[in-house]
ROBAKE-559718 format. One record per residue: chain; residue in one letter; residue number from 1; x, y, z of N, C-alpha, C in turn. Coordinates in pm, whole numbers. Atoms other than C-alpha are relative to their C-alpha. Example, Ala and Ser with C-alpha at 12.3 -4.5 7.8 and 13.67 -1.06 7.14 Angstrom:
BEGIN
+--------+---------+-----+--------+--------+--------+--------+--------+--------+--------+--------+--------+
! cadena ! residuo ! num !    nxx !    nyy !    nzz !   caxx !   cayy !   cazz !    cxx !    cyy !    czz !
+--------+---------+-----+--------+--------+--------+--------+--------+--------+--------+--------+--------+
!      A !       A !   1 !     89 !   -119 !      0 !   1230 !   -450 !    780 !     90 !    120 !      0 !
!      A !       S !   2 !    -82 !   -119 !     -6 !   1367 !   -106 !    714 !    -77 !    109 !     73 !
+--------+---------+-----+--------+--------+--------+--------+--------+--------+--------+--------+--------+
// end
This chain:
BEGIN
+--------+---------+-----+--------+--------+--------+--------+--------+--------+--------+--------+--------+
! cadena ! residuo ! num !    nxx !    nyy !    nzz !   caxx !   cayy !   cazz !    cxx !    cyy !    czz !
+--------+---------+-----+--------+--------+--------+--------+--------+--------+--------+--------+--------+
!      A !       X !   1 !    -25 !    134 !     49 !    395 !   4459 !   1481 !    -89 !    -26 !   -121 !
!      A !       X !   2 !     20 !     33 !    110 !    323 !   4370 !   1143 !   -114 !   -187 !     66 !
!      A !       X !   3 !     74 !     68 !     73 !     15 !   4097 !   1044 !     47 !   -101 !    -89 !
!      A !       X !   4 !    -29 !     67 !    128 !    176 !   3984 !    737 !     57 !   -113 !    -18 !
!      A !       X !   5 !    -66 !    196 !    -50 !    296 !   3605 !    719 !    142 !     49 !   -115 !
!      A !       X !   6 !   -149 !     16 !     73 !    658 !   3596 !    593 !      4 !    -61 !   -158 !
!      A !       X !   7 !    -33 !    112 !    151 !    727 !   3557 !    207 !     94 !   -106 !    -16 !
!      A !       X !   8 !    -77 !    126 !     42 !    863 !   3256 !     62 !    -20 !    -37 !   -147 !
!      A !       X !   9 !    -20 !     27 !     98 !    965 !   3126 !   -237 !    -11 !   -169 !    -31 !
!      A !       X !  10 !     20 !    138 !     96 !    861 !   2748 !   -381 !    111 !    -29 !    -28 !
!      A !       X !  11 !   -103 !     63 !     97 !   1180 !   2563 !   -421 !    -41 !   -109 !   -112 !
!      A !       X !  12 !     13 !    151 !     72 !    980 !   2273 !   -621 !    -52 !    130 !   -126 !
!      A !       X !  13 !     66 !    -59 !     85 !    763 !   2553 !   -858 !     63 !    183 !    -40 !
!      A !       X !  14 !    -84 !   -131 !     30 !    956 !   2885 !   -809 !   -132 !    103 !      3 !
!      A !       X !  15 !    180 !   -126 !     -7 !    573 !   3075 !   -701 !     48 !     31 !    133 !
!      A !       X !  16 !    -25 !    -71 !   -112 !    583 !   3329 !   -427 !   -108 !    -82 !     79 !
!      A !       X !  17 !    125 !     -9 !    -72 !    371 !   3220 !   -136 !      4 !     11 !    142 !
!      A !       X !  18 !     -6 !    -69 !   -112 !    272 !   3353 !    233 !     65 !   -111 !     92 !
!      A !       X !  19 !    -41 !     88 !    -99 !    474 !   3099 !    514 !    -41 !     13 !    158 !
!      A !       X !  20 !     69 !    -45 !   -128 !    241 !   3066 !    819 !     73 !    -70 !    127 !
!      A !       X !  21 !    -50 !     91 !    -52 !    428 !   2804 !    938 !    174 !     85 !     63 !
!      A !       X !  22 !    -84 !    -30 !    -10 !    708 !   3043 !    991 !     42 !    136 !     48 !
!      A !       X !  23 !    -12 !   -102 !    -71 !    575 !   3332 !   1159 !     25 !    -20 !    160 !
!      A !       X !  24 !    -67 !     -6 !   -145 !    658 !   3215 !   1525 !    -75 !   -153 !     77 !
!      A !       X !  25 !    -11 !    122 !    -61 !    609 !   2946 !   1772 !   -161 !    -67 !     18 !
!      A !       X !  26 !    143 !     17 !    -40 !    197 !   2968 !   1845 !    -81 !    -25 !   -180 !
!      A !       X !  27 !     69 !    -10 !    193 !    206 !   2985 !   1407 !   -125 !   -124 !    -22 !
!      A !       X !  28 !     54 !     32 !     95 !    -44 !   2816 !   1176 !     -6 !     40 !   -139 !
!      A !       X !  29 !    -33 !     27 !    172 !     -6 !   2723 !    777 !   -131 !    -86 !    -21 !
!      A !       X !  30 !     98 !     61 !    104 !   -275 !   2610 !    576 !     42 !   -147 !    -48 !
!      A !       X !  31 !    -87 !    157 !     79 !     19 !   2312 !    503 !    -48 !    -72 !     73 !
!      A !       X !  32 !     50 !     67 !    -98 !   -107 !   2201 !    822 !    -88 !   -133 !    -19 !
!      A !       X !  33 !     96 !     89 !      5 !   -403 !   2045 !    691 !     37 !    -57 !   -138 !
!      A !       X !  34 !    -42 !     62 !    129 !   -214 !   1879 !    363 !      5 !   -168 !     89 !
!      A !       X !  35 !    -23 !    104 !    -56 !   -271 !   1497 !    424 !    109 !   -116 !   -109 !
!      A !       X !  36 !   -157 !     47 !    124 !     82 !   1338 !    325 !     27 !   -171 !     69 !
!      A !       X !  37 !    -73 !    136 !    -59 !    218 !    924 !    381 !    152 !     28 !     42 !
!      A !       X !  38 !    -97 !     44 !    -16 !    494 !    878 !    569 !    101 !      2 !   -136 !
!      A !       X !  39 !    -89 !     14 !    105 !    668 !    795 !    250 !    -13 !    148 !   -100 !
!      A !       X !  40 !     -9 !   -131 !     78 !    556 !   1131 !    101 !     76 !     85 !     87 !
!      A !       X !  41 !    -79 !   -121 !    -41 !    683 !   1337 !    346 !    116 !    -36 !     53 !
!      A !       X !  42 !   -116 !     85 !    -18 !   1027 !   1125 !    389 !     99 !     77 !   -147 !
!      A !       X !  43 !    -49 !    -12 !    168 !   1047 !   1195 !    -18 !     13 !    119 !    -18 !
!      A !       X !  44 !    -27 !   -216 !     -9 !    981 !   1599 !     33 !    100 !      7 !     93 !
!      A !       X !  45 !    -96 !    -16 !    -29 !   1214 !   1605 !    279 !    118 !     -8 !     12 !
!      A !       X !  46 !   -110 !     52 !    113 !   1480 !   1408 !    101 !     76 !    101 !    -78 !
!      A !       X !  47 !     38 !    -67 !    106 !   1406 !   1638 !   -186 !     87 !    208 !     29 !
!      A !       X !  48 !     -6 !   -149 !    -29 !   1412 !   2006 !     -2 !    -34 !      5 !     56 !
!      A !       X !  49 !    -77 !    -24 !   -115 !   1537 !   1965 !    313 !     13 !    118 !    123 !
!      A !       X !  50 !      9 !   -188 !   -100 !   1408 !   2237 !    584 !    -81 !    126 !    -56 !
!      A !       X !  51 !     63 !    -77 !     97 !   1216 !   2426 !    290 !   -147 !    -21 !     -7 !
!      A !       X !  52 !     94 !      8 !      1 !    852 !   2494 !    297 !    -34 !      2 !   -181 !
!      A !       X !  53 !     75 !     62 !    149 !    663 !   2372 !    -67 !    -91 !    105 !     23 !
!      A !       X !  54 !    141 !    -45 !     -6 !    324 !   2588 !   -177 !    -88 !    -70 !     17 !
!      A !       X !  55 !     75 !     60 !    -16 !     10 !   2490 !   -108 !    -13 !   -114 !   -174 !
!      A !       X !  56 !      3 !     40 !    136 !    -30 !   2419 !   -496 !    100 !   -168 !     -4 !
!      A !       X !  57 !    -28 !    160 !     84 !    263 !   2150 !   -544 !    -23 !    -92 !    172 !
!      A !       X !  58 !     -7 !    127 !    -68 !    216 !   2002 !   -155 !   -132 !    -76 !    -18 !
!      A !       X !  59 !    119 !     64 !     45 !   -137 !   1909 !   -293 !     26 !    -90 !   -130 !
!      A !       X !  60 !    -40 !     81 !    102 !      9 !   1815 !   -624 !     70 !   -142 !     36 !
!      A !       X !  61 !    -93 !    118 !    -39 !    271 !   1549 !   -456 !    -62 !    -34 !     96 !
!      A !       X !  62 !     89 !     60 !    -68 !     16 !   1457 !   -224 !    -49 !    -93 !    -90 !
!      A !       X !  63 !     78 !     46 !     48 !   -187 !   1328 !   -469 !    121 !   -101 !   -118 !
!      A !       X !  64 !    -73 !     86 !     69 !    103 !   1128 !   -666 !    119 !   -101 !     92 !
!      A !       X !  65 !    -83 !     51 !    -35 !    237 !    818 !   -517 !    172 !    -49 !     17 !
!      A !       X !  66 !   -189 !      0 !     15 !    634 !    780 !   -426 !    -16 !   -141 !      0 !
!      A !       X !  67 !    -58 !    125 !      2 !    785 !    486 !   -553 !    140 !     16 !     73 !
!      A !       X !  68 !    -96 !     -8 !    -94 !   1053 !    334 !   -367 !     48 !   -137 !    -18 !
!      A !       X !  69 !    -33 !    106 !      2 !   1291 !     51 !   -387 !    -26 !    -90 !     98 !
!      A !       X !  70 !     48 !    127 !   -112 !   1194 !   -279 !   -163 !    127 !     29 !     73 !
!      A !       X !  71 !   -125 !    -22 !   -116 !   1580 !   -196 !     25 !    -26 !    121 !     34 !
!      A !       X !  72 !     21 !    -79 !    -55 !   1458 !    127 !    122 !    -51 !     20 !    100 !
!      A !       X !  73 !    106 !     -2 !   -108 !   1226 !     93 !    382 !    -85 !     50 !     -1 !
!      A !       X !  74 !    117 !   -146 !    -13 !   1005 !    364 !    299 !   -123 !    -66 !    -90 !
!      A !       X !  75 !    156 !     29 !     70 !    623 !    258 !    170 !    -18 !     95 !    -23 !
!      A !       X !  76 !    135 !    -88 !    -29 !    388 !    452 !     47 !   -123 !    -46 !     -6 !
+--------+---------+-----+--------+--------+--------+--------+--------+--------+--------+--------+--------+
// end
């Protein structure tokens, strides 16, 4: 049995990176500890849907607030 965490591909940046989150049921990802609002991770999953992000942009869109129309429901 292979070690190696499953490649993946960045749908937001198009960078290779390792998916820990996707080697099996007991897994751990480094995404783990990304701290996201409600309204951010509503807006990534909106966005790309079932698809793991890199560490790189889920830190980037962490750190940039989602706007959102007042009929939406979603804060950030």
């Amino acid at each position: 049995m292979s070690d190696a965490l499953p490649a993946a591909t960045c749908p937001r940046c198009g960078g290779g990176f390792a998916c820990g989150a996707a080697s099996g049921p007991a897994a751990h990802c480094d995404c783990f500890g990304i701290r996201l609002s409600d309204a951010q991770r509503a807006a990534i999953a909106g966005q790309w849907p079932g698809r793991c992000l890199c560490m790189n942009c889920l830190r980037d869109l962490g750190a940039t607030p989602v706007l959102t129309s007042p009929s939406s429901g979603v804060r950030a």
